[in-house]
C-alpha positions as CSV (number, residue, x, y, z in Angstrom):
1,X,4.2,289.8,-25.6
2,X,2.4,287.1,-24.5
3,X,1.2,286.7,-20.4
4,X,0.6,283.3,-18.6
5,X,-2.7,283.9,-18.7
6,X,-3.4,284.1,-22.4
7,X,-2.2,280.7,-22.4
8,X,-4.7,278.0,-24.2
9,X,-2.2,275.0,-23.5
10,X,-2.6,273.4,-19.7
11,X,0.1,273.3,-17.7
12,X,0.9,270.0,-15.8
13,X,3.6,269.7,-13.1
14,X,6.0,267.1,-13.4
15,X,7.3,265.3,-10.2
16,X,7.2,263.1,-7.9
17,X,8.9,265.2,-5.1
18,X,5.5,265.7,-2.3
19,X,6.3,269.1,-1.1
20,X,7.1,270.4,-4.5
21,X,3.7,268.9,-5.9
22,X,1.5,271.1,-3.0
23,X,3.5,274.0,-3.8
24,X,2.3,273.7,-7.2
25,X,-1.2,272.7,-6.4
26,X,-1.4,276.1,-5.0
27,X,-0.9,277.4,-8.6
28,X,-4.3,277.8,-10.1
29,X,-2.6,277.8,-13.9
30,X,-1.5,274.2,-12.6
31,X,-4.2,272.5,-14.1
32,X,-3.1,268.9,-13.4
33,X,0.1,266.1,-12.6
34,X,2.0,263.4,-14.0
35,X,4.6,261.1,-12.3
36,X,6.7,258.5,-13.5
37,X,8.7,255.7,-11.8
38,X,12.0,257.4,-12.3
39,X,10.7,260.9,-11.0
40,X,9.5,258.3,-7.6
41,X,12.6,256.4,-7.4
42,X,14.3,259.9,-7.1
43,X,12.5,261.6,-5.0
44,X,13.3,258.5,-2.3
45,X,9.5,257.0,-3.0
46,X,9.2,253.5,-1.0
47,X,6.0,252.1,-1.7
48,X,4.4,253.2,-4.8
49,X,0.8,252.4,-3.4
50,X,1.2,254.4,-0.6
51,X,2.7,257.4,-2.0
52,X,-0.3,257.6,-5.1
53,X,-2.5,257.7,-2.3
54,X,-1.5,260.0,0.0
55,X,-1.1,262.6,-3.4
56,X,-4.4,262.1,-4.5
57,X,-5.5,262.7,-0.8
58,X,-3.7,265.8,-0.6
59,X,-4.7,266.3,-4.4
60,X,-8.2,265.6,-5.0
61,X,-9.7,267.9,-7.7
62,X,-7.1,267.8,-10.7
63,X,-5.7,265.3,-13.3
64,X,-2.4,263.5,-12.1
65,X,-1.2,259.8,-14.4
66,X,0.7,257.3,-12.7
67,X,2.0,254.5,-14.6
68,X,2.4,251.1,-14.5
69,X,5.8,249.7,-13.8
70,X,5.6,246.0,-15.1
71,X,7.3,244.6,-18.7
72,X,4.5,242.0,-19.1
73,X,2.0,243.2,-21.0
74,X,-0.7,240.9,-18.5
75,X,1.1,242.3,-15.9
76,X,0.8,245.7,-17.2
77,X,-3.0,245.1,-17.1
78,X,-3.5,244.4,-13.8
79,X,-1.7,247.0,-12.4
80,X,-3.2,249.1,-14.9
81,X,-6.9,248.0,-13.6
82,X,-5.5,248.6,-10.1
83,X,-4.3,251.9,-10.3
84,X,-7.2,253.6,-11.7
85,X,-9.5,252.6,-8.9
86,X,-7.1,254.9,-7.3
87,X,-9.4,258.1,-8.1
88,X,-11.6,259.4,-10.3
89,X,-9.0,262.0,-11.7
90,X,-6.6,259.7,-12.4
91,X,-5.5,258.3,-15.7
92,X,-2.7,255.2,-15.6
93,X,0.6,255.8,-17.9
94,X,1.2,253.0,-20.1
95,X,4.7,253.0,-22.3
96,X,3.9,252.8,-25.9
97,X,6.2,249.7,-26.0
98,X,7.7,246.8,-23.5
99,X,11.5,246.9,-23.2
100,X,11.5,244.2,-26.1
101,X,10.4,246.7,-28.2
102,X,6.7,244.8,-28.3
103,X,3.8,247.4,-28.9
104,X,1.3,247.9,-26.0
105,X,-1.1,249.5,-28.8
106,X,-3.3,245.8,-28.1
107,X,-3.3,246.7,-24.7
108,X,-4.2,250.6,-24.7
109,X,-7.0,249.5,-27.0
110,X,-8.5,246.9,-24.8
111,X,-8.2,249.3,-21.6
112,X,-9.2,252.4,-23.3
113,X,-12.7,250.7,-24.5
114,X,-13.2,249.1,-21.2
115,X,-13.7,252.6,-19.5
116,X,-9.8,253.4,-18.3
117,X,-8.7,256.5,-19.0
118,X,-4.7,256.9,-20.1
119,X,-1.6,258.4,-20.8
120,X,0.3,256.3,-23.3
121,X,3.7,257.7,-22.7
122,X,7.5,257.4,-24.6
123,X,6.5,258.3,-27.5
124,X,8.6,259.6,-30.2
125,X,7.5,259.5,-33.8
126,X,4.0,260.0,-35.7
127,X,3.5,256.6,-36.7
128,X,3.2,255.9,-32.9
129,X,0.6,258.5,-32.5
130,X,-1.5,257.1,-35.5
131,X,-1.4,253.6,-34.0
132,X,-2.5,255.0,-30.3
133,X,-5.4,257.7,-32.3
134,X,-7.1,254.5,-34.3
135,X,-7.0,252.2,-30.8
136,X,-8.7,254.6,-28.9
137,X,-10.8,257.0,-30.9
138,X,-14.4,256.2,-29.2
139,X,-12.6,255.1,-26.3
140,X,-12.0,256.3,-22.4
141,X,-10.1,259.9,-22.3
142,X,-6.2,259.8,-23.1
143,X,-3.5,261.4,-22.8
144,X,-0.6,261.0,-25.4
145,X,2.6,261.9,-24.6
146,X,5.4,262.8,-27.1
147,X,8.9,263.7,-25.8
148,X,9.5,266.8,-27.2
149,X,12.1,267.6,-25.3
150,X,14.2,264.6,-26.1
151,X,13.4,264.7,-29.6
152,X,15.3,268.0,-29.6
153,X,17.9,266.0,-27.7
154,X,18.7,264.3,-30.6
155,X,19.3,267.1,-32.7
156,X,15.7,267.4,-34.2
157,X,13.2,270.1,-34.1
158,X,10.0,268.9,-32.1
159,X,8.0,271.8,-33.3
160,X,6.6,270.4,-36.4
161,X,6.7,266.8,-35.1
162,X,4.5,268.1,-32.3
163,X,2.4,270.2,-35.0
164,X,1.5,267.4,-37.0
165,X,0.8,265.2,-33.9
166,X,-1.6,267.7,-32.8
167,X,-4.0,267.5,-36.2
168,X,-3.7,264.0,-36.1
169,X,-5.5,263.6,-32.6
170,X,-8.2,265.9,-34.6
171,X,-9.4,261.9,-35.2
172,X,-10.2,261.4,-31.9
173,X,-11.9,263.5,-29.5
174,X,-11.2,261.9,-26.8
175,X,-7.3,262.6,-26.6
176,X,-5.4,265.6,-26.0
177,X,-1.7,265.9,-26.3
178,X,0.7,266.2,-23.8
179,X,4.4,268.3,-25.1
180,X,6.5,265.9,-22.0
181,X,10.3,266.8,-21.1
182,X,10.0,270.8,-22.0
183,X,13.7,271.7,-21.7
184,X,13.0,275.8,-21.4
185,X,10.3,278.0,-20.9
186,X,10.0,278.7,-24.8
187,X,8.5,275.1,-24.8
188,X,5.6,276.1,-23.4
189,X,5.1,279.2,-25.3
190,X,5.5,277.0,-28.6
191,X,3.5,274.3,-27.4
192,X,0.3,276.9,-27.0
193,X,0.9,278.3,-30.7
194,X,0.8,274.6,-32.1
195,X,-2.4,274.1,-29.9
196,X,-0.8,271.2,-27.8
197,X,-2.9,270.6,-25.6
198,X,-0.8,270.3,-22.2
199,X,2.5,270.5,-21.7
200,X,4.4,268.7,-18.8
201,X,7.2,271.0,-16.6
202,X,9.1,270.5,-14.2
203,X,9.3,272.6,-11.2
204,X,12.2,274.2,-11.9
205,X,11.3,275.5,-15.2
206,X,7.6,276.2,-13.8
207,X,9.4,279.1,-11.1
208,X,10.1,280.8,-14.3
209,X,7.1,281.4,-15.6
210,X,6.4,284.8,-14.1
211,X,9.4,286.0,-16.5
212,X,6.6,285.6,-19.5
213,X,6.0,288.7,-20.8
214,X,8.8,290.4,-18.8
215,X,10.8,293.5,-20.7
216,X,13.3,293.1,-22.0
217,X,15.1,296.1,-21.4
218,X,14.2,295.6,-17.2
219,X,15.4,292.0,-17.8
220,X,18.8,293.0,-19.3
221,X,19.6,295.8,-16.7
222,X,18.8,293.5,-14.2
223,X,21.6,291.0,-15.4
224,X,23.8,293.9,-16.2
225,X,23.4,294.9,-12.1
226,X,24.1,290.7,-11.3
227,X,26.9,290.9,-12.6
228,X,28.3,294.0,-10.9
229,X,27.4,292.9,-8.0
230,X,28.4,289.7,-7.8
231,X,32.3,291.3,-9.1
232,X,31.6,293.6,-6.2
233,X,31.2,290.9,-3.8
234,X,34.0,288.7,-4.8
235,X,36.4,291.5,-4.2
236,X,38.0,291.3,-7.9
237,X,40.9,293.5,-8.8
238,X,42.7,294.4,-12.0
C-alpha cells in the first residue's frame, strides 16, 4: 500500500481559518495554500487586505492563491494587479467565468502574459481547460483548478475528466493542475495515479492522512473495539 510519502501529487491546504493554516504550515508534505472568498467570509474574515497579509507574513516560503472578488471583468484586473504585489509566492484566483456566464479567458490571457501568475478556478468541463491551456501556454505560471469533487456531486466520475485534463496541460509547461473540493481521502490517492499535479484538502480530510497505508486488519479491530466501548459506556441493556 501506498505511504504519504510516495506521493508525486502536492498537497495544498484549503482554508481560510488562521490557526488551522499554521497548523498546517507545520506539515512539511503541505506544499502550499489556497483561499477563497467563501472559505474568508466563514472563517469571520473582515478585511480581506489585512488578513492576505498577515498569512503571507506568518507564511512566507510556500504557494498560497487568493482571488479576486469583483464581477467586472476591469474590476477583476485591478484587483487582480493588486493582489499579486502581495508576495512573491502568491498567484491571484480568477473564476473562469463572471456571474453572467461571460468568459474571463480575455482576461487570464492578458494577465498571464503580463508576468501574473494564476489560479483560474470553477472549472468544470474540458473545453474550459483548452480555452485557459491556449491563453496562457508561454505565459506566467498557473494554476487550473477543476472541481472534482463537485463533479462527482453531480453524479459523474471526475477521474477520467481529471485524466484527460491532465494530458491536455502537457501543452503548456507552465501550468499544473489543481484536483479542488476532494470529498475523501481516496481523492488524493487517485489524483497522484492520474499525475494531477496538486490537489486542494481541507483540513479535516488532511488529519486523515496518517491512515494511508494503515492495515486493514488493525483498522477493522480498532472499529470493532469503538464500538464496544462506546455500548459499554452508554450503559445499553437487552
Amino acid at each position: 500500500m501506498i505511504n504519504i510519502n510516495q506521493l508525486k501529487v502536492q498537497i495544498f491546504a484549503d482554508g481560510a481559518d488562521k490557526l488551522g493554516m499554521l497548523e498546517m504550515y507545520r506539515h512539511s508534505h503541505v506544499k502550499g495554500f489556497t483561499t477563497n472568498p467563501t472559505l474568508m467570509r466563514k472563517a469571520g474574515v473582515a478585511d480581506y487586505e489585512t488578513f492576505a497579509r498577515d498569512i503571507i507574513s506568518a507564511i512566507p516560503d510556500r504557494p498560497i492563491s487568493f482571488e479576486v472578488f469583483a464581477d467586472d471583468f476591469d474590476e477583476m484586473e485591478r484587483q487582480a494587479r493588486r493582489i499579486t504585489t502581495w508576495g512573491r509566492h502568491v498567484s491571484v484566483k480568477i473564476p473562469i467565468t463572471n456571474t453572467k456566464g461571460e468568459s474571463s479567458v480575455p482576461l487570464v490571457r492578458k494577465l498571464s502574459h503580463d508576468g501574473i501568475g494564476l489560479n483560474v478556478t470553477a472549472m468544470f468541463t474540458l473545453p474550459q481547460v483548452q480555452a485557459v491551456v491556449d491563453a496562457v501556454r508561454g505565459g506566467a505560471p498557473c494554476y487550473v483548478s477543476m472541481f472534482a469533487g463537485r463533479i462527482a456531486d453531480s453524479g459523474l466520475d471526475p477521474v477520467p475528466v481529471m485524466a484527460a485534463a491532465v494530458e491536455r496541460l502537457g501543452a503548456a509547461p507552465n501550468t499544473q493542475l489543481i484536483w479542488a473540493s476532494p470529498r475523501e481521502l481516496l481523492n488524493i490517492i487517485q489524483a497522484d495515479e492520474i499525475g494531477c499535479h496538486v490537489i486542494t484538502v481541507t483540513n479535516d480530510i488532511l488529519k486523515k492522512l496518517p491512515l494511508i497505508g494503515k492495515d486493514q486488519d488493525q483498522y477493522s479491530l480498532e472499529t470493532v473495539k469503538m464500538f464496544y466501548e462506546d455500548g459499554r459506556a452508554a450503559g445499553y441493556k437487552l
